[in-house]
N, C-alpha and C positions, 0 to 999 in steps of 0.2 A: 744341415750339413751332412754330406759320407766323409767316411772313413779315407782315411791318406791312406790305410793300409792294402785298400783293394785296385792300388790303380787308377785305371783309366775304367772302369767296372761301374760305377755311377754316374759318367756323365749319361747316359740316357735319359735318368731319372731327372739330371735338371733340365734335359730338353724338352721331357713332358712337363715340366711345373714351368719350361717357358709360354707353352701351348696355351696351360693353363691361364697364363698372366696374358699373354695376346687376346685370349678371347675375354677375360677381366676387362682389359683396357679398351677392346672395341662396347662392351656394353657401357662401359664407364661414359666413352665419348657420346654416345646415343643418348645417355643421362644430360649429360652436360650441356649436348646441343638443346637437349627440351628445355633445359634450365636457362636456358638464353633466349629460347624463346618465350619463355613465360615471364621474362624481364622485359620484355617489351610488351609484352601484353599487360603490365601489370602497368606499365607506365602509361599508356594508354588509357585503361579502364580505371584509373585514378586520377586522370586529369594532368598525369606531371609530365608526360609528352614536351610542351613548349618550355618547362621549369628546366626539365633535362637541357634542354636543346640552349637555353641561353646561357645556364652554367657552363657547359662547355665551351662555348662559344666566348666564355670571358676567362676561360683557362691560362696560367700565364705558362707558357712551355719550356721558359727558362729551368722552372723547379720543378717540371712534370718532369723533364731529361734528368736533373740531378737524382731524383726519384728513381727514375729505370736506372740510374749508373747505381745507385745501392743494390738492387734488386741482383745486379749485373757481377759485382762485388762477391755478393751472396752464392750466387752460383762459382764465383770464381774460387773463393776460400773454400769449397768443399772440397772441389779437386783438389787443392794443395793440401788439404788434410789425407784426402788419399793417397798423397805423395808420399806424406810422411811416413806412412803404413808400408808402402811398396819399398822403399830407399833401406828399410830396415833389413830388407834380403838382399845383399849385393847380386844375386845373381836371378832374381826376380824377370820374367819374361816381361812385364807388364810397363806399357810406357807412356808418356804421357797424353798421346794420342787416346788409348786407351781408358784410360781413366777420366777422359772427358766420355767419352761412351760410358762410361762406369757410373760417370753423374747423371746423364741423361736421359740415362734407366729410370733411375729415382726417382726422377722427377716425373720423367713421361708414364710410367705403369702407376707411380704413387699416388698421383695427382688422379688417375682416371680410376683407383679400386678403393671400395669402401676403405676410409681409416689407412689406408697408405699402405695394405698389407700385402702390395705390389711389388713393392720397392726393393726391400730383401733378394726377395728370387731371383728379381731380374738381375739384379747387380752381381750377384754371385753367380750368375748366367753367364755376366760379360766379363769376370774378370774368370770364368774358366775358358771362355771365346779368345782372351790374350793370351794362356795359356797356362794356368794358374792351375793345379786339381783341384778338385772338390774340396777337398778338408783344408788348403790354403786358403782360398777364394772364401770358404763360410769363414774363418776366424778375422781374414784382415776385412771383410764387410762385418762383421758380426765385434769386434773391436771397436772398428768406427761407428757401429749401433751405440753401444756403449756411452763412448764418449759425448754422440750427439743426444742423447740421453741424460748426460751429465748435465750437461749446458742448458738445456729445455728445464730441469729441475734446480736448477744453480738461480738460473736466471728467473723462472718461475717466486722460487724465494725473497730471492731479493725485492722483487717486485711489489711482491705479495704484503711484504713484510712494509715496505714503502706509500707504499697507496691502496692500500686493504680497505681501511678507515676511509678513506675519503670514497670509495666507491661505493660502500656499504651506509653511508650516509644519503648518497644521491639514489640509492638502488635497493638499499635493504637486504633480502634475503637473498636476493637472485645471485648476489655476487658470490654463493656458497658452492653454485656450479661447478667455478671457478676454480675454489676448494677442492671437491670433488676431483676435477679433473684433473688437477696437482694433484693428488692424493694417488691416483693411477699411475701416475705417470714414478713418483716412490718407488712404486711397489712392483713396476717393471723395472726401474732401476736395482732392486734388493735383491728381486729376483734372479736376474743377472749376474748379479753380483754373488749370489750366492751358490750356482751355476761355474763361475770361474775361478771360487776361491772355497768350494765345499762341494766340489766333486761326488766323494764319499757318500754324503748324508741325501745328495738329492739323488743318487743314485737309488738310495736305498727305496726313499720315501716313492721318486717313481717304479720302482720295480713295485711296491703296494702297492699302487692305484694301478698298476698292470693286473694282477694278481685278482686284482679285487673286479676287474674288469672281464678277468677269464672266469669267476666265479659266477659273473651274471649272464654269461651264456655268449661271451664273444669268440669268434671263428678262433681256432689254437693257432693258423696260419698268421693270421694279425697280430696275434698277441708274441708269437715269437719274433715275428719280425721288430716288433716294439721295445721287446728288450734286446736284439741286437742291436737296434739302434742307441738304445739309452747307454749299455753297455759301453760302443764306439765314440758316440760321438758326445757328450757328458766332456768325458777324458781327453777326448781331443779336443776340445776347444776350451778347456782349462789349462790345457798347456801350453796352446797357443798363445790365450791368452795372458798368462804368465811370462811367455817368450817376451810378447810386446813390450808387457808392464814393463821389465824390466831394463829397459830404455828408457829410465824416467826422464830425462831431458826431451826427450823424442815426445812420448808422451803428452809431458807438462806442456811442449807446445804445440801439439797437438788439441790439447784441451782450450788454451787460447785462442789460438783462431780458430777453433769451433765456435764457442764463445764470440768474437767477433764475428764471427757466419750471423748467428742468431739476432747480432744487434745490428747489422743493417738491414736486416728482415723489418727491424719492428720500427727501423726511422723511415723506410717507407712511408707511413703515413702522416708525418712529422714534417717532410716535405709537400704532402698533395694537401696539409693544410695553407700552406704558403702558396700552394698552388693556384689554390679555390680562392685565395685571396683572405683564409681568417688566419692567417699565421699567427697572431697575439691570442687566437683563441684558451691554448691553455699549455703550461710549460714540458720543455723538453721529458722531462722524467714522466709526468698523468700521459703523455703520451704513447711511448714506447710501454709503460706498464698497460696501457688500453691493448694497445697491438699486443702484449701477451698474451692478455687475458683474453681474447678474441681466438689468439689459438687454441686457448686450451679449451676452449668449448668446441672450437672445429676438428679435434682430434680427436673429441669422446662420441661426435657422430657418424654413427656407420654409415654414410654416404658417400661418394666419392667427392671428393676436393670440399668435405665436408659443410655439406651443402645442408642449409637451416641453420647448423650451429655461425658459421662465418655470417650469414644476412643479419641473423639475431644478436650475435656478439658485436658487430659493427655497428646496430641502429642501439643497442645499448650502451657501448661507455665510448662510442666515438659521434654519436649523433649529434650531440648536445655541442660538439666542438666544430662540426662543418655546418651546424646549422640547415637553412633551405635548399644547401646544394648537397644534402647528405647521399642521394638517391644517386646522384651523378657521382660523387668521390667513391662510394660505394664499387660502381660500378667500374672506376677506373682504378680503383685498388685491385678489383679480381684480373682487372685486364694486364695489369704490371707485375701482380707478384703470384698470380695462376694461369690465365688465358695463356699469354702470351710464352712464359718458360716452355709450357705443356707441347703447344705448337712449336716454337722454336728445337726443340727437345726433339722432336720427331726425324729430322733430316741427321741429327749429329748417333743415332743410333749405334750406326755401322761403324764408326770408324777404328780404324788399327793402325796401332804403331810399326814404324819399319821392325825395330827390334835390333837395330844395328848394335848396341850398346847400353846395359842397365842403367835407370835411374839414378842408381849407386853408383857407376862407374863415372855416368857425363855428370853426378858433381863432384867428385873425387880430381876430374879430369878441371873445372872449372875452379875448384879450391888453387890447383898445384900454378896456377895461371898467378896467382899472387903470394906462390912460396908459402904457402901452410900444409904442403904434405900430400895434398888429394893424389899427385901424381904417382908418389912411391907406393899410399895406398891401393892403388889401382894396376898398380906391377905386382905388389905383393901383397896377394893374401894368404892369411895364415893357415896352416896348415888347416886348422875344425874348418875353418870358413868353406877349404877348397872341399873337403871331404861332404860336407852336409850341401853344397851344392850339385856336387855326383848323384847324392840321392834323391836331393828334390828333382835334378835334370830323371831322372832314372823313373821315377815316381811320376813324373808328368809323360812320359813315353809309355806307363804302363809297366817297365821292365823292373829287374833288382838286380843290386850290385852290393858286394861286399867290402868288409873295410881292408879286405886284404888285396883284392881285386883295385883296389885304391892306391895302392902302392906305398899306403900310410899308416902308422901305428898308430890310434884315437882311441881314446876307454871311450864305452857307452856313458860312464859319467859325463867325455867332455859333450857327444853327441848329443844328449838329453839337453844339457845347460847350454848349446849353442844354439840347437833347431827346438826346442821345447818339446820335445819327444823321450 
């Protein structure tokens, strides 16, 4: 993230870290294409050519659609998590148009760079394309990290805690990966979290490893630049995120249909066993815990659309349930909940909203339709609200405005407590 406090003075710097993720994502796809081809080479040179060919051919398409409409779902709850990020700023440029671009990102740069470390940039790319600055667009992407963070580790446990034992019976030790990559995924979450709620101390600790870093001989240039960033952006995005938190209603459900995001991820294959025809293979819960545990080994490998750990975690605790047509569901699992998003994802890039009227406003405007207030909300806002929207408009033009220049008396206390600043 830059600093809200420089203006419009960083967005160059996300346009070369989009460069960066464009050329990520065309090597990503050159990976990806090889890896499709070496899945049919492999089906070949292993004899399951005609195995493949009559699994599908006995595919029932009823539960393979039910299938894409989760996956479908999946994409759809993300947006609307975005939404709820955007609706928090009544005067937010960012519209829903946008935010399906916003998703799109994710998916299309995540999907094609090692471990997904695409996905960030680009999105804080497009929601500064709607017209967000820099220091908004990292806290409400960098918020929603959080959250889906939550859920991955929320869900992980539960999981974990559910069907541990009975994998670790069929599987032994291998299921410690698993562990493992639960265990990462902690300590991004802690880290985070301690990032948003101890400012201060990680401040400190990275000014050391700065420190310690100019003492082994690195350029003074870098190193200053590293503490003006730790400096800025540390602080700003603790107070953003504080801003948010403090919407705990917002939040809270935010956090659930995150949550929900994740669980029709993992009944994807819940259906393509109904699909394949073993639907009695093994019950609702061994399954979605499998689909977990599949991801968290595909998340710990640096490949793009985590390739080896997904082939490996799938012929491991989902093999045994699709049986001889494993090679085939296999393959129609990456085609449903990676091939196809990634392409799909490519034409919806560009898109933008008119911008006629904020988030906040068309439902304020769609509450007041049945007499709960959205209308008067949307006539008036309060005085902080109108004030901290001058600055954000003023902040995304580049310019600066005062509170006197505002024609409103506000203490910096109420400014802090309204914009998190």
């Amino acid at each position: 993230m830059s600093s809200t406090k420089r203006g419009a003075g960083p967005k160059p710097q996300v346009d070369a870290q989009s460069g960066d993720d464009n050329k990520g994502a065309r090597r990503g796809a050159i990976f990806i294409g090889c890896v499709l081809v070496a899945y049919v080479v492999y089906l070949f040179v292993t004899g399951q050519a005609a195995q493949f060919m009559e699994a599908m051919s006995n595919i029932q398409v009823p539960w393979l659609l039910v299938a894409c409409f989760f996956m479908l779902l999946y994409l759809i709850f993300g947006i609307i998590a975005y939404a709820i990020a955007v609706w928090l700023d009544p005067d937010s440029p960012v519209g829903i148009r946008d935010l399906i671009s916003v998703e799109a990102s994710g998916i299309f740069f995540g999907n094609l760079t090692p471990m997904m470390v695409g996905s960030t940039p680009a999105q804080i790319y497009r929601l500064t394309k709607a017209g967000q600055n820099v220091g908004e667009a990292g806290a409400t992407q960098f918020t929603r990290f959080i959250v889906y963070q939550f859920g991955l580790v929320a869900w992980g446990a539960v999981l974990l805690a559910a069907r541990l034992s009975f994998f670790t019976e069929l599987y032994g030790n291998m299921v410690l990966l698993c562990a493992f990559s639960f265990g990462g995924h902690v300590c991004i979450l802690l880290g985070i979290f301690a990032i948003a709620l101890c400012p201060k101390g990680v401040t400190r600790v990275a000014h050391w490893l700065i420190s310690l870093l100019a003492r082994l001989g690195v350029a003074e240039d870098k190193v200053e630049n590293w503490r003006e960033f730790v400096d800025e952006e540390i602080y700003s995005f603790s107070q953003k995120f504080k801003h948010s938190a403090g919407h705990f209603s917002s939040m809270a459900l935010t956090v659930v249909i995150t949550m929900l995001q994740l669980l029709f991820f993992y009944m994807v294959p819940f259906f393509l066993l109904y699909a394949f025809g073993h639907g009695h293979a093994s019950d609702f819960i061994t399954v979605i815990a499998a689909a977990a545990f599949v991801q968290l080994l595909s998340s710990a490998v640096p490949l793009p659309g985590g390739t080896g750990g997904a082939e490996g975690g799938f012929a491991l605790f989902m093999g045994h349930m699709f049986g001889p047509t494993a090679t085939a569901a296999f393959l129609v699992w990456r085609l449903v909940t990676f091939i196809a998003p990634t392409i799909l994802a490519a034409p919806l890039l560009g898109l933008k909203s008119a911008r006629h009227a904020s988030i906040h406003a068309r439902w304020d405007r769609f509450m007041g339709k049945f007499g709960l207030g959205g209308k008067k909300k949307a006539r008036e806002v309060s005085e902080v609200d109108r004030v901290v929207a001058d600055f954000n408009r003023a902040q995304r033009a580049g310019t600066h405005i005062t509170r006197s220049s505002a024609g409103i008396s506000v203490s910096p206390h109420d400014l802090r407590r309204k914009d998190g600043k």
